[in-house]
N, CA, C and O atoms as a MOPAC input file, in Angstrom:
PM7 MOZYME 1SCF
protein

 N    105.30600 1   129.45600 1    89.33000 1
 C    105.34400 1   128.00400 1    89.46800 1
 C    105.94400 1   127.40900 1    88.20000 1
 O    105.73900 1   127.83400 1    87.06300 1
 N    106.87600 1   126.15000 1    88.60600 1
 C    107.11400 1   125.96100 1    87.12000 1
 C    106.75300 1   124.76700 1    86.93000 1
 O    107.09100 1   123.76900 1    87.56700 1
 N    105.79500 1   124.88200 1    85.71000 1
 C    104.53100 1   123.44900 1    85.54000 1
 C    105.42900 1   122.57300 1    84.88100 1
 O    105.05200 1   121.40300 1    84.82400 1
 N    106.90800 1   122.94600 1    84.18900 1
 C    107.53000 1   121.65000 1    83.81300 1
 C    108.01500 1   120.68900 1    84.93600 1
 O    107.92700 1   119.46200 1    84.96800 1
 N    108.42400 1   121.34500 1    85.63900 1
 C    108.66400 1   120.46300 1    87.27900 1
 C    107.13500 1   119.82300 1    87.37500 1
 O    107.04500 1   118.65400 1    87.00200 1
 N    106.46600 1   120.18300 1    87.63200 1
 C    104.69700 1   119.50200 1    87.99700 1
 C    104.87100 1   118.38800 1    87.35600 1
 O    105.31400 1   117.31400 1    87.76200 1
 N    104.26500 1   118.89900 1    85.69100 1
 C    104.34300 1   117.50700 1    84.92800 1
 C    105.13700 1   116.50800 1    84.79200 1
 O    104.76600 1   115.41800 1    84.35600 1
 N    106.73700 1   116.87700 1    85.28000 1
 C    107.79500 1   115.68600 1    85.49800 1
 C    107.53200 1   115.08100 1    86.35700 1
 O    107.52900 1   113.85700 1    86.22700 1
 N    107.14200 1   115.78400 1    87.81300 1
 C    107.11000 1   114.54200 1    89.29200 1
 C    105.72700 1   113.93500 1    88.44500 1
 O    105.77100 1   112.71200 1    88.31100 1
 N    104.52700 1   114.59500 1    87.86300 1
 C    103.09300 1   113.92200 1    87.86700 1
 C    103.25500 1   112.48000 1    87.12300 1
 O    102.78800 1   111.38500 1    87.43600 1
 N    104.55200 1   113.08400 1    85.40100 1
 C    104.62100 1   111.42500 1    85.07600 1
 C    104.96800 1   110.50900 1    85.61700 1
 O    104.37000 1   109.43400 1    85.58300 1
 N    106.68900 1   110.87000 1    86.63700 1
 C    107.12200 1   110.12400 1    87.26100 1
 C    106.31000 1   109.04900 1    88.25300 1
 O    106.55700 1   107.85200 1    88.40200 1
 N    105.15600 1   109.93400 1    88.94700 1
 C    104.48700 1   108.90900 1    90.48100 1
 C    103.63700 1   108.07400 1    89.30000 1
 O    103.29100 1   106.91500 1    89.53000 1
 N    103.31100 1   108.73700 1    87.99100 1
 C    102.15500 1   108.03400 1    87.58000 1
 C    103.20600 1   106.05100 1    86.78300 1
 O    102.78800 1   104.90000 1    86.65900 1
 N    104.36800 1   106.62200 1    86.53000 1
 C    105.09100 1   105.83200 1    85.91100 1
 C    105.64300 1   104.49400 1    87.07900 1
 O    105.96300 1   103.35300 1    86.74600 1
 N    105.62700 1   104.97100 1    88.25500 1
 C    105.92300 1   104.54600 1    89.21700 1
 C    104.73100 1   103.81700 1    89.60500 1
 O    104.97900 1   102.62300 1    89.77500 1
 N    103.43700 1   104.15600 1    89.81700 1
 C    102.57800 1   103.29500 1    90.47800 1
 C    102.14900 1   102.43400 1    89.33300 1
 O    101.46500 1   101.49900 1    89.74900 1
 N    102.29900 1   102.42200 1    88.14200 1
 C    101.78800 1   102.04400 1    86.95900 1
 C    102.74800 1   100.42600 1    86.87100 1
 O    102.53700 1    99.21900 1    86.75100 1
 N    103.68400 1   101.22600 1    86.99700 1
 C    105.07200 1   100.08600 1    86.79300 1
 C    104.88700 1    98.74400 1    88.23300 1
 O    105.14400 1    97.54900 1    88.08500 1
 N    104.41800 1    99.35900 1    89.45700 1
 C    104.44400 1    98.53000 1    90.53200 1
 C    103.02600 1    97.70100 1    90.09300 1
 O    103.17800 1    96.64500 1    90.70600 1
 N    101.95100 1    97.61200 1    89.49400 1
 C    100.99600 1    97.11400 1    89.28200 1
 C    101.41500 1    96.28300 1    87.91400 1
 O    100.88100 1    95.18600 1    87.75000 1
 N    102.27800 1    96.73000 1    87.00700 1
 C    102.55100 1    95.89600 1    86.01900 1
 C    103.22700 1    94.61800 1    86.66100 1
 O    102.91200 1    93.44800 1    86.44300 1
 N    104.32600 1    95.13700 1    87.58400 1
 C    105.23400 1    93.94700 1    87.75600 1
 C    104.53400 1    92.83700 1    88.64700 1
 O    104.27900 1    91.65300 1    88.42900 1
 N    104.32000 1    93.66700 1    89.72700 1
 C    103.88400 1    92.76000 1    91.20100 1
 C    102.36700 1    92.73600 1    91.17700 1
 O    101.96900 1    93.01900 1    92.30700 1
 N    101.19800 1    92.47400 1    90.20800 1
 C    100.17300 1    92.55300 1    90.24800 1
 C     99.23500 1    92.07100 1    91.40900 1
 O     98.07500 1    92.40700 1    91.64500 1
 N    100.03700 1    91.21100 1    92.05500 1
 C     99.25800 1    90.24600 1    92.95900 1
 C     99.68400 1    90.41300 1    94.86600 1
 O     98.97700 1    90.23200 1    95.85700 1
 N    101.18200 1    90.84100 1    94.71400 1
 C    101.81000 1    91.63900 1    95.77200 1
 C    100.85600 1    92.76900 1    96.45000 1
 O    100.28600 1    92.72800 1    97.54000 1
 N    100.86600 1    94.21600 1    95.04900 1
 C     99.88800 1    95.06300 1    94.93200 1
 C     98.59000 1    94.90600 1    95.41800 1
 O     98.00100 1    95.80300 1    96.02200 1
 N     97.97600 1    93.47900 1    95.11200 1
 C     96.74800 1    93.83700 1    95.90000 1
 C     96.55200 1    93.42100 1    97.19500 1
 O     95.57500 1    93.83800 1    97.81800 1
 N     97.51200 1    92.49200 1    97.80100 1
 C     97.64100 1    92.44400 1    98.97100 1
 C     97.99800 1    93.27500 1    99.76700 1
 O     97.59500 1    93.10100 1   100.91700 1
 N     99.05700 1    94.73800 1    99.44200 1
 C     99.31700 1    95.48400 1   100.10400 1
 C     98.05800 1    96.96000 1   100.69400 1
 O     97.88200 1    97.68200 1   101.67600 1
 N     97.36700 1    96.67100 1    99.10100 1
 C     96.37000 1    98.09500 1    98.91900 1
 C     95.49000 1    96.99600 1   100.15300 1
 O     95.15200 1    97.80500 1   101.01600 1
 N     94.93600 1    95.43900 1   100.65800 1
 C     94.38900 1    95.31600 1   101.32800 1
 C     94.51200 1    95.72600 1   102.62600 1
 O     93.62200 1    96.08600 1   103.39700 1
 N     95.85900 1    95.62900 1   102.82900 1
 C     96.28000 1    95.70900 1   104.51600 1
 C     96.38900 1    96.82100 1   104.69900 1
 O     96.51900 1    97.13700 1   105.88200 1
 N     96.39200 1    97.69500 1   103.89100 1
 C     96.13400 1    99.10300 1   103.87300 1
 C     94.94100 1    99.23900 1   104.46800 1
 O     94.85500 1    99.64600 1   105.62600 1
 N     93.81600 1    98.88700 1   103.68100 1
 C     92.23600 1    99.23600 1   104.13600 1
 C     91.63100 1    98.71600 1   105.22700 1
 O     90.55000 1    99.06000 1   105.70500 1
 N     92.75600 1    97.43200 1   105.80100 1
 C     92.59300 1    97.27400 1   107.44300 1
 C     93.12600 1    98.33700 1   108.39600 1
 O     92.90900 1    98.26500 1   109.60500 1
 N     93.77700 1    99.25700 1   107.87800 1
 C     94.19400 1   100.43400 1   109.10600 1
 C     93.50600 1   101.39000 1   109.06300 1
 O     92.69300 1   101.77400 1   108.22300 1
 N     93.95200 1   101.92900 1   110.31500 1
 C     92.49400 1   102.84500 1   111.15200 1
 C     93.32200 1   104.33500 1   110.20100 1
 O     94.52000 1   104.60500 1   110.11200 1
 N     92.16500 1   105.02600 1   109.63700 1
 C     92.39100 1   106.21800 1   108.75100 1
 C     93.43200 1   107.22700 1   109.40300 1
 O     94.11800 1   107.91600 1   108.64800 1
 N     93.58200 1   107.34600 1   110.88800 1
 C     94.60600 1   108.27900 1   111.14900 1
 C     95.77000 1   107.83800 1   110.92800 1
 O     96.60100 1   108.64600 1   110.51300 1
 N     96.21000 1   106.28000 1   111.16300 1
 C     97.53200 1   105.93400 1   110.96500 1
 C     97.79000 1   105.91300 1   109.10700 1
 O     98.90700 1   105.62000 1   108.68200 1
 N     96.66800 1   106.24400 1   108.15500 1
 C     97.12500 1   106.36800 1   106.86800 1
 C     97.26400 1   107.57500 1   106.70200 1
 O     98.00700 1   107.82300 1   105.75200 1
 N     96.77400 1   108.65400 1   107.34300 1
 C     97.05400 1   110.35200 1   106.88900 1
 C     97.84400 1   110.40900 1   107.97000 1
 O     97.12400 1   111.20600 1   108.57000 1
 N     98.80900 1   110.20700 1   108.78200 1
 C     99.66800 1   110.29400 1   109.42000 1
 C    100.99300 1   109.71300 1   108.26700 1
 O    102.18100 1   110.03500 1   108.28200 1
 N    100.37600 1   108.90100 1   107.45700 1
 C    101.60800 1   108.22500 1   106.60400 1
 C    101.25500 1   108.61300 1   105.36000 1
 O    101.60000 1   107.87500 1   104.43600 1
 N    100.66100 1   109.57700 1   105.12300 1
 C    100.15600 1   110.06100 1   103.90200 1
 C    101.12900 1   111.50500 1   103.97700 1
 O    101.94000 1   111.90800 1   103.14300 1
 N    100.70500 1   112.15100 1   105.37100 1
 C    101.47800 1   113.52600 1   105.07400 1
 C    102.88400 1   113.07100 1   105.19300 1
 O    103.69500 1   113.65700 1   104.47500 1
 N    103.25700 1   112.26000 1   105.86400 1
 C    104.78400 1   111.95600 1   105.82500 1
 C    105.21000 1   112.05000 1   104.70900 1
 O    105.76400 1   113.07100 1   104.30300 1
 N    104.97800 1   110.70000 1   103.80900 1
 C    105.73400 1   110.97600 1   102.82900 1
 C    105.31600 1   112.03200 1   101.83800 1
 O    106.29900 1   112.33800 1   101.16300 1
 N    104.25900 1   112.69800 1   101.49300 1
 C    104.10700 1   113.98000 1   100.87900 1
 C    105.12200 1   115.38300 1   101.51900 1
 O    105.19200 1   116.45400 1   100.91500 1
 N    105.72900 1   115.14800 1   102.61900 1
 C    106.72800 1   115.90500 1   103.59000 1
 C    107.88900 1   115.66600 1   103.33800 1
 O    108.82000 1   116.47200 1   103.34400 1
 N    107.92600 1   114.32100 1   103.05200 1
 C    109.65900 1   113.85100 1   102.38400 1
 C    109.66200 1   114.10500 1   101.02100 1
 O    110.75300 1   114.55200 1   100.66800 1
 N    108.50600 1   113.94400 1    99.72200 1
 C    108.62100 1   114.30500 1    98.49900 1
 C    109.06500 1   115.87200 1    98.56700 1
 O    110.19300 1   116.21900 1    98.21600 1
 N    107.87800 1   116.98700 1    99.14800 1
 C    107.94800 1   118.73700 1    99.18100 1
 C    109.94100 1   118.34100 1    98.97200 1
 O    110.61800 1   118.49700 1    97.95600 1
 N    110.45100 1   117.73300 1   100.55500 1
 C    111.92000 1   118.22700 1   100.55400 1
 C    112.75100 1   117.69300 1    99.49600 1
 O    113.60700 1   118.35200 1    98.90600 1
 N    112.44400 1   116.34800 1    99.25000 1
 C    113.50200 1   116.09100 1    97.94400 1
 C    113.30000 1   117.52300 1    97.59200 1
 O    113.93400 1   118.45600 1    98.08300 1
 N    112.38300 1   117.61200 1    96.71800 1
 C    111.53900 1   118.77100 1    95.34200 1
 C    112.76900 1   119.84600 1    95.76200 1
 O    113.76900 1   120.16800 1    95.12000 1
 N    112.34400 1   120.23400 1    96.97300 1
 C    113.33100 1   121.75800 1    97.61200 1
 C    114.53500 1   121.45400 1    97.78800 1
 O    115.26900 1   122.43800 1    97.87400 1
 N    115.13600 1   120.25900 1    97.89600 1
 C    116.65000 1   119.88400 1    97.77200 1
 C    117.14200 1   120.00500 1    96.44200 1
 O    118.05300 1   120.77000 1    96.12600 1
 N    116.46500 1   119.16000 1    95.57800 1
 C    117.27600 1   119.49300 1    94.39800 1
 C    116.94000 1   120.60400 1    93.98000 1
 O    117.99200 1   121.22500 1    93.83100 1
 N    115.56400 1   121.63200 1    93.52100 1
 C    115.55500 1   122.70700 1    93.21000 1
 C    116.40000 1   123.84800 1    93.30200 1
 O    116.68000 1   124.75700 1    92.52000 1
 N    116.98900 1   123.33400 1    95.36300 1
 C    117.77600 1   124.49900 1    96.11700 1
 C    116.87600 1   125.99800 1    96.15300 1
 O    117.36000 1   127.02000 1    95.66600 1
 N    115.79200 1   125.97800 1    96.66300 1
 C    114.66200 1   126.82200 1    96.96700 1
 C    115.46000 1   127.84300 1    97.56300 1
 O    114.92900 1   128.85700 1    98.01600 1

């Protein structure tokens, strides 16, 4: 495994969700609400998705 890849995507999402709460503080919490109005399968239905589109970037650029 190569943990320098790990720790790059880990800063990146962390730099990324960090940055969307700096800018849009108030956006952000309206979205995390309408979130917690949906029924839990339609969020792990959209949870593995995009964890399915990150894996392939990862394996696209790697070229696995």
């Amino acid at each position: 495994m190569d943990w320098e890849l790990l720790l790059l995507g880990l800063g990146l999402a962390l730099f990324l969700e960090g940055a969307a709460y700096a800018i849009m503080p108030e956006s952000f919490k309206k979205l995390l609400i309408a979130a917690a109005g949906q029924p839990a399968a339609k969020l792990r239905i959209m949870g593995l998705t995009l964890a399915a589109i990150g894996v392939a970037i990862v394996w696209m650029v790697k070229g696995a």
